[in-house]
C-alpha positions in Angstrom: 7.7 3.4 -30.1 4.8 5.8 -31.0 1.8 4.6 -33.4 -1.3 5.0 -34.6 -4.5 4.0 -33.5 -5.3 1.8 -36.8 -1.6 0.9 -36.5 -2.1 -1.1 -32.9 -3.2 -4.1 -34.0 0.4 -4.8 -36.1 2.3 -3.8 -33.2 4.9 -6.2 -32.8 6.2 -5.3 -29.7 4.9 -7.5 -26.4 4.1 -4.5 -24.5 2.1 -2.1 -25.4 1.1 1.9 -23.6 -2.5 2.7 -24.4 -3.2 6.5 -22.5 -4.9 9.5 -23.0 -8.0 11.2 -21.8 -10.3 9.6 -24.5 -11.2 6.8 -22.0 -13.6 4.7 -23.8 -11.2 4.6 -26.8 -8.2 3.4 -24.4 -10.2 1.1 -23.1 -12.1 -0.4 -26.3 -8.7 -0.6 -27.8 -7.6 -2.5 -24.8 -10.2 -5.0 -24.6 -10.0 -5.4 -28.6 -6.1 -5.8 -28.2 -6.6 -8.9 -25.5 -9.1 -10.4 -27.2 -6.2 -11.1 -30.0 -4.4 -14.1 -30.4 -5.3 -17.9 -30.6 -8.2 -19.2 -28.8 -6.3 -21.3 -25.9 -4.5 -17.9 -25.3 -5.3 -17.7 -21.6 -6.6 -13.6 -20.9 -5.7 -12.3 -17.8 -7.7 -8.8 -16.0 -5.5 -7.7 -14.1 -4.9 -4.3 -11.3 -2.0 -2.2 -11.5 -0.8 -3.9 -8.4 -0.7 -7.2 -9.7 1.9 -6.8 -12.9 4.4 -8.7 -10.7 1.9 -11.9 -10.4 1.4 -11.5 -14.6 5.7 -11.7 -14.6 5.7 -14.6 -12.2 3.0 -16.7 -14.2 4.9 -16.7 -17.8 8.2 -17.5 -15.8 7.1 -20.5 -14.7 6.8 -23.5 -16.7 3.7 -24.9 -17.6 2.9 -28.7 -16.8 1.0 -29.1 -20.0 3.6 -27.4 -22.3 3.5 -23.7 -23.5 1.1 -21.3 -23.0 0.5 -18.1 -24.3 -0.5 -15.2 -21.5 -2.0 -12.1 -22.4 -2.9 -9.5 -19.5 -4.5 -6.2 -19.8 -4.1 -3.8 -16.7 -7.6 -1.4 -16.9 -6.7 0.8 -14.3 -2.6 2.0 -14.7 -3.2 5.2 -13.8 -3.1 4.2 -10.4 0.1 2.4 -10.7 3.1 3.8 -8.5 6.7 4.1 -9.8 7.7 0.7 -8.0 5.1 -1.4 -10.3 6.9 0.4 -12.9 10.2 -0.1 -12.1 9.3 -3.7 -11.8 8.0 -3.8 -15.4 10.9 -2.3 -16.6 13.4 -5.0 -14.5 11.4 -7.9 -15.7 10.4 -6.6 -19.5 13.2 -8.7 -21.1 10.7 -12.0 -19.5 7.7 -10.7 -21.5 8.3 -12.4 -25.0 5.9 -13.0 -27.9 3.6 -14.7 -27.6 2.3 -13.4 -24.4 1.6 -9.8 -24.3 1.2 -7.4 -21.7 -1.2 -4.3 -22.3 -1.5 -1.1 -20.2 -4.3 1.2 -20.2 -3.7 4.3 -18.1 -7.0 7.0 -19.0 -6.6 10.6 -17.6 -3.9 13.5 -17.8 -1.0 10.9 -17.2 1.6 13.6 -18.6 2.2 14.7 -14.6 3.0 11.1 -13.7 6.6 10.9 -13.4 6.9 7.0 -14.6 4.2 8.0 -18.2 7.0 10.1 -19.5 10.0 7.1 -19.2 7.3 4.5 -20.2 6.9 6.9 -23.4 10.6 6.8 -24.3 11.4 3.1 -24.7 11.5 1.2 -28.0 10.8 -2.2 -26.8 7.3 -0.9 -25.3 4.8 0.7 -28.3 2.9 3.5 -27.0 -0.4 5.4 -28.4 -2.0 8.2 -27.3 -5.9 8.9 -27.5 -7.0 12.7 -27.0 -10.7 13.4 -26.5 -12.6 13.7 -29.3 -14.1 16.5 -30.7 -18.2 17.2 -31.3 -17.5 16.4 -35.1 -14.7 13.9 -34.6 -17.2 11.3 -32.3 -20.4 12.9 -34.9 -17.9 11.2 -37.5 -17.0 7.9 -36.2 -20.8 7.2 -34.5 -21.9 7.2 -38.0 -19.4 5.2 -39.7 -20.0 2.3 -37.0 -23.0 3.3 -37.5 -23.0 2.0 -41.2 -21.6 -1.1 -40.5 -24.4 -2.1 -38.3 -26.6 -2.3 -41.1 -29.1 -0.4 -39.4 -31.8 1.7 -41.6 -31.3 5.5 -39.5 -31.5 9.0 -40.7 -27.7 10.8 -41.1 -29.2 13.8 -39.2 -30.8 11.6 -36.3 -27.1 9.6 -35.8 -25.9 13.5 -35.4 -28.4 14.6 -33.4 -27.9 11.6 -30.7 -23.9 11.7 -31.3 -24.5 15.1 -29.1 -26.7 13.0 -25.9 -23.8 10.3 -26.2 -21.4 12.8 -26.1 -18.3 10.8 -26.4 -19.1 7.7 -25.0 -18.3 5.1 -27.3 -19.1 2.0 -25.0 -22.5 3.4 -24.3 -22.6 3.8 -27.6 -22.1 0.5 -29.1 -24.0 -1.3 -26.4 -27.0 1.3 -27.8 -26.3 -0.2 -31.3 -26.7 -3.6 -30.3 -29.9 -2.7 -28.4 -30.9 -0.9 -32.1 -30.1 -3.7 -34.1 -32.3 -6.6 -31.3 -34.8 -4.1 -31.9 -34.8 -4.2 -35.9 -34.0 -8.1 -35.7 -32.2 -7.9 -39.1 -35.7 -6.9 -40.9 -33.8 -3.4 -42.3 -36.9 -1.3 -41.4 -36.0 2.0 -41.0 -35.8 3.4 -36.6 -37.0 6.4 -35.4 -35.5 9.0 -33.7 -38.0 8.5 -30.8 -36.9 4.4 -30.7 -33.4 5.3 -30.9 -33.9 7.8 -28.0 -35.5 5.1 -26.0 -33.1 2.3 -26.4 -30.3 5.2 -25.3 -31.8 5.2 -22.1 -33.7 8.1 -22.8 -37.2 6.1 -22.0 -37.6 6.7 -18.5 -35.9 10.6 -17.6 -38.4 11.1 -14.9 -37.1 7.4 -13.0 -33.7 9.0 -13.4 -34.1 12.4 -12.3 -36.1 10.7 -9.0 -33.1 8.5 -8.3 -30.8 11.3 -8.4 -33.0 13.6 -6.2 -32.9 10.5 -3.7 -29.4 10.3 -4.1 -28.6 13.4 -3.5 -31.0 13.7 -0.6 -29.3 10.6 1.0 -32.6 8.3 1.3 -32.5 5.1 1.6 -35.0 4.5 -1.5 -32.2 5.8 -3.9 -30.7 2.1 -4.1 -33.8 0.3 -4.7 -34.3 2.7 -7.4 -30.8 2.2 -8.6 -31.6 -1.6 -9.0 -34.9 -1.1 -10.4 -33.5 1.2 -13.3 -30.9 -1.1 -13.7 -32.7 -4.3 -14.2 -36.0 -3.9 -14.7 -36.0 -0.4 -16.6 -32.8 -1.3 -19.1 -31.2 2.1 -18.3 -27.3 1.9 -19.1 -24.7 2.3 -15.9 -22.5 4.8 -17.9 -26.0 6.8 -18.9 -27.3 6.7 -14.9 -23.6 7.8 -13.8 -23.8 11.1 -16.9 -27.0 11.8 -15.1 -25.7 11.9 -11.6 -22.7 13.8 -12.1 -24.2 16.5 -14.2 -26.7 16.6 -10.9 -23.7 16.8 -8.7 -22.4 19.5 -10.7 -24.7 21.4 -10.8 -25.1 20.8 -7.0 -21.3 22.4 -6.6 -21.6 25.4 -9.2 -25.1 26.6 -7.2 -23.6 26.1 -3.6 -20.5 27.9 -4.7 -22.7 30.7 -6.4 -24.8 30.8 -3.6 -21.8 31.2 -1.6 -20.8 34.2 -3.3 -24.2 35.8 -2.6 -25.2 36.2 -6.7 -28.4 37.1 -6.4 -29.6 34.0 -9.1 -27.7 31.3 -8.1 -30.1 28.9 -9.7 -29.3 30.5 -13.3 -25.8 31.3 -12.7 -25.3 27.2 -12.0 -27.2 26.5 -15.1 -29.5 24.4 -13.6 -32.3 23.2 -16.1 -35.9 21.1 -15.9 -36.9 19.8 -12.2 -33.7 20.3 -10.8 -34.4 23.9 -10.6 -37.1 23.1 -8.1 -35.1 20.6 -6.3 -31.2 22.1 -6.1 -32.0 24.3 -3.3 -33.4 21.3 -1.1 -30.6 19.4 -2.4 -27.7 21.7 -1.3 -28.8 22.0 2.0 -27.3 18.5 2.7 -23.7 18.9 1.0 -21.0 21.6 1.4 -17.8 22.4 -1.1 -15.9 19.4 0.3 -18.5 16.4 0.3 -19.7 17.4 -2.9 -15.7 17.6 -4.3 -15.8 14.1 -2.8 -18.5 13.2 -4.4 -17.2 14.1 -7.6 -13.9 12.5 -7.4 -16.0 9.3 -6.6 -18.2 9.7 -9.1 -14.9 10.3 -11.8 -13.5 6.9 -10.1 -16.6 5.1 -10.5 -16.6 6.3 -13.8 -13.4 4.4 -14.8 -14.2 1.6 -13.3 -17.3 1.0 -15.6 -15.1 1.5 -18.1 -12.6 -1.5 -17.6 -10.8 -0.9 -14.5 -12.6 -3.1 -12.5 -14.1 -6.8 -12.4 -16.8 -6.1 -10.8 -20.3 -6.1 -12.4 -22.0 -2.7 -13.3 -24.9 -3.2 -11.1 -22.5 -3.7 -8.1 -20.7 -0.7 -8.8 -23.4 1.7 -9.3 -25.5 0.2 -6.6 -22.6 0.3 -4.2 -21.8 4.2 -5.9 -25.3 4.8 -4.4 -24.9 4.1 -0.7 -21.7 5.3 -0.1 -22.8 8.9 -1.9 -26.0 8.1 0.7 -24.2 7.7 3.4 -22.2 10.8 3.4 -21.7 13.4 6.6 -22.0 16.8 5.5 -19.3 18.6 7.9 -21.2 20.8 9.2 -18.7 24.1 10.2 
């Protein structure tokens, strides 16, 4: 059964499909979704692999009478066809009050199991498409005027573009905004509101991902220092990096083709212009494609599909990208 977004919360179904390649909104839907229910509900994070533990705890009986289960599985896009299939065998055990709740972010239309998942009543489904410039311009300033904060229209705009999507990082930047104004209604500058987005310390980032790239040692001291002691968001270090990486690729494949600019074809802006040539000496088309795909892994994995802390994960994003053998050919 296919629904709205504003239509999830009636859904009356115990299972419920949350996909789509808007990743923060399948996830913040998700977390908002299992955070329903009564209080003594008992919430349950769970990896795609372990749907057949959630089915075996709400079959058996409880010692202390009935208890509701909710579970929410971050990271279904990595689910295979038999955790599937063993949903679909054991969906008829998943009764109200406990819910199950699957969040699968990415282009999950090739996966053979997303398009049978997609045609069964007894499971609601909604999809979540990547929002527009406008659409995310839109819904940053409506949350926006629920905060209560006092902020220029144009200035919401102008930093809906640097957030570019990412409502997480978005709303943990409101809450930051709104410790800042401590409820006195003052009105925040655009150079505040660009320093609580992690905007306050560019030249720390731009050295951690020069160290990064250059596989020193440094680059996960750095990490930790712009993590704890600089306030710089996980999801904002991890935009940096893989627009560095990026642009890493696009100028060794230029390069590759002999352009005769392959700084400028590959777009490459600020210090990194200076740096990218070092840089690329250290990485070739199938490290840095590696890199990339970590980087994209990592990213959903700060996102909800993993229990780890953020620190962790960036931190441990940062030696293996460090410790990395260029093949040399």
């Amino acid at each position: 059964m296919n629904v709205r977004p504003d239509q999830l919360i009636h859904a009356k179904t115990p299972v419920l499909y949350l996909f789509g390649e808007d990743q923060d909104a399948v996830m913040e839907h998700g977390q908002a979704l299992l955070a329903q229910g009564d209080h003594a509900t008992t919430r349950m994070r769970l990896n795609a692999d372990e749907i057949p533990r959630f089915i075996g705890v709400i079959r058996s009986p409880s010692l202390f009478g009935p208890v509701a289960y909710s579970g929410l599985v971050g990271n279904a896009s990595s689910a295979t066809v038999a955790h599937i299939s063993f949903l679909f065998d054991a969906i008829g055990d998943i009764q109200l009050p406990h819910r199950l709740i699957i969040c699968a972010c990415g282009a999950m239309y090739k996966k053979a199991w997303h398009k049978k998942i997609i045609t069964r009543k007894d499971i609601t489904h909604c999809q979540f498409n990547k929002p527009s410039a406008q659409g995310f311009g839109e819904w940053l300033l409506q949350t926006m005027a629920q905060s209560n904060l006092n902020v220029s229209q144009d200035d919401v705009l102008l930093m809906s573009a640097q957030l570019n999507g990412m409502r997480i990082e978005s709303r943990q930047w409101m809450a930051r905004l709104g410790y800042y104004d401590g409820g006195k209604g003052e009105p925040v500058s655009l150079s505040v509101m660009r320093a609580l987005c992690g905007e306050h310390s560019p030249e720390s980032l731009d050295d951690w991902c020069h160290a990064t790239a250059m596989r020193q040692p440094q680059a996960i001291h750095m990490a930790h220092q712009l993590l704890f002691h600089q306030g710089v968001g996980a999801l904002q270090m991890l935009v940096w990096l893989a627009n560095r990486f990026q642009q890493l690729l696009m100028y060794c494949w230029h390069q590759a083709c002999h352009h005769a600019n392959p700084l400028q074809q590959a777009r490459a802006f600020g210090v990194a212009r200076k740096l990218l040539p070092q840089e690329a000496m250290l990485w070739n088309g199938a490290t840095l494609m590696q890199a990339l795909h970590d980087i994209g892994v990592v990213e959903q994995q700060l996102k909800g599909a993993s229990l780890l802390p953020d620190r962790i994960i960036m931190e441990a994003l940062t030696l293996q990208l460090c410790r990395t053998r260029t093949e040399q050919s």
